[in-house]
C-alpha positions, 0 to 999 in steps of 0.5 A, a space after each residue: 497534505 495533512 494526515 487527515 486525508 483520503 485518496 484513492 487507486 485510479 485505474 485507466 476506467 476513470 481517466 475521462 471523468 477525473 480530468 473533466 472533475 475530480 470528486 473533492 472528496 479525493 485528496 489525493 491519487 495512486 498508481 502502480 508506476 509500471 502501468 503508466 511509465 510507457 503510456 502515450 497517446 490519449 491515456 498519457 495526456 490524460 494522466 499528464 494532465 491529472 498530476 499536474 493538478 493532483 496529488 500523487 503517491 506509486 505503490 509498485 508492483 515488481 520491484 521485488 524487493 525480496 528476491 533472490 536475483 539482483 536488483 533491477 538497477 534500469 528498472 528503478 531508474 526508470 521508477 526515479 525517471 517517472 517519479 520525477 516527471 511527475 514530482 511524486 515523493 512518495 513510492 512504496 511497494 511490497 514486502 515480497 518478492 516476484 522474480 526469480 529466474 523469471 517473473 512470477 507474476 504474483 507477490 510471493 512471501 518471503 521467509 521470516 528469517 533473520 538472514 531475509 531481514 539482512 538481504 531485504 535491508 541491503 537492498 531497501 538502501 541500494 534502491 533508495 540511493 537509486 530513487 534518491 528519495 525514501 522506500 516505504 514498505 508495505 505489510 502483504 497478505 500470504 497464504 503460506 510461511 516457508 521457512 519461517 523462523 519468526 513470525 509475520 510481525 517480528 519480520 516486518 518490524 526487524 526489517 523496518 528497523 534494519 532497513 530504516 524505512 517507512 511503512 505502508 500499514 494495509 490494515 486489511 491485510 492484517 485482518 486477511 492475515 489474522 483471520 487465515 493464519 490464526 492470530 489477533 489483528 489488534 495486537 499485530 496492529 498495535 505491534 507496528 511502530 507508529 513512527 514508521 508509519 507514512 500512509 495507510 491502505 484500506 480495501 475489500 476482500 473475498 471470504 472463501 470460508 470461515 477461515 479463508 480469505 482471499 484478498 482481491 481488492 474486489 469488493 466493498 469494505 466490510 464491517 471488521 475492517 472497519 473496526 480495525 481501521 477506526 482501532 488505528 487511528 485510535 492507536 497509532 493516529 490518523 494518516 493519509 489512507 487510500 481505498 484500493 479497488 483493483 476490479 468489479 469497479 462500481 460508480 464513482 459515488 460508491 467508491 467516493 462514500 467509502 471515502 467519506 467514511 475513511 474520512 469520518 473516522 479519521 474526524 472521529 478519531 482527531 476529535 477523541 484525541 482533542 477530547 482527552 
């Protein structure tokens, strides 16, 4: 795949119309793998049939990276188990945490702590050597900071660098973030080491005020993510970038024209780069 590419979350709805034609403007498909690991029947072959003509990426959803029980070792080797049938490569999940004593059933921040940098790493390496295959991480969006001795950005950095993965940037959870915690999204943007970038998320959001956003994943791309999209390809330079909508689905037409305008930013910005 090359960097200059779009894809988009399948979700069950479109399961009939892809496997009859899928839009050619979508590069590639994403799955949450715990939707999917103990799908039989019709949904099953269905997305059987779609893996083994497309390509995949898994971005999960109750790994719990970040918390405090002990990592679910049957759970990852059911991941790896799937990830393997399908010969996925690339699995990422979030930069949170879901559990406790039981499921949460929600993404939960982690504390900005220097000893949550350590507990995240340790286990980012157990659940690699489990994989057999890389973590990629994701930047979330919260709504409040327990605890914090660091910010956001000095969090997900460190944890980066100790940890040695990859990242997942979501561009509009920087601007969901910025907006509701008071920061400036360029400057958080252009702070993420690009050599750890793998693949982007791009999506839509719910403005609840002037200074409350909630990010739903539910509506169409606005105009400032946009921008902060086309900032960076410019500052970082153009990767695998996938549209997430998770409900009020519209018709494919409408998701696959916020595809092609991933996919003219992307162009635009290779064709800046040429020029200088």
């Amino acid at each position: 795949m090359t960097s200059a590419c779009a894809g988009l979350g399948l979700r069950r709805e479109m399961l009939t119309e892809f496997c009859l034609s899928l839009p050619s403007a979508i590069d590639f498909l994403e799955v949450a793998p715990e939707n999917w690991m103990t799908l039989g029947g019709k949904f099953g072959k269905q997305f059987r049939a779609l893996t083994e003509r497309h390509r995949f990426f898994c971005h999960g959803l109750s790994l719990s990276v970040g918390g405090p029980s002990p990592v679910d070792i049957e759970f990852v080797k059911g991941v790896k188990a799937f990830l393997d049938l399908h010969n996925i490569e690339c699995y990422s999940e979030h930069l949170s945490y879901c559990s406790g004593a039981g499921h949460l059933y929600d993404l939960m921040p982690i504390p900005f702590t220097s000893e949550a940098v350590t507990h995240v790493a340790q286990r980012v390496k157990l659940i690699e050597d489990v994989l057999e295959r890389p973590l990629i991480l994701e930047n979330v969006s919260f709504y409040a900071a327990p605890g914090a001795q660091m910010t956001e950005q000095e969090f997900v950095c460190q944890v980066l660098e100790e940890a040695d993965c990859g990242l997942l940037l979501d561009v509009n959870n920087i601007y969901v973030n910025a907006t509701n915690h008071g920061y400036n999204a360029q400057a958080f943007l252009a702070a993420m080491p690009t050599s750890r970038i793998r693949y982007l998320h791009v999506a839509g959001h719910y403005r609840q005020d002037a200074d409350l956003i909630i990010d739903t994943h539910g509506a169409d791309i606005n105009a400032p993510v946009w921008q902060l999209l086309a900032q960076c390809y410019a500052i970082h330079g153009v990767f695998p970038t996938l549209l997430e909508r998770d409900f009020n689905l519209p018709a494919t037409c409408e998701l696959v024209a916020e595809i092609e305008h991933i996919k003219f930013l992307q162009q635009q910005a290779l064709s800046h780069r040429r020029s200088a």
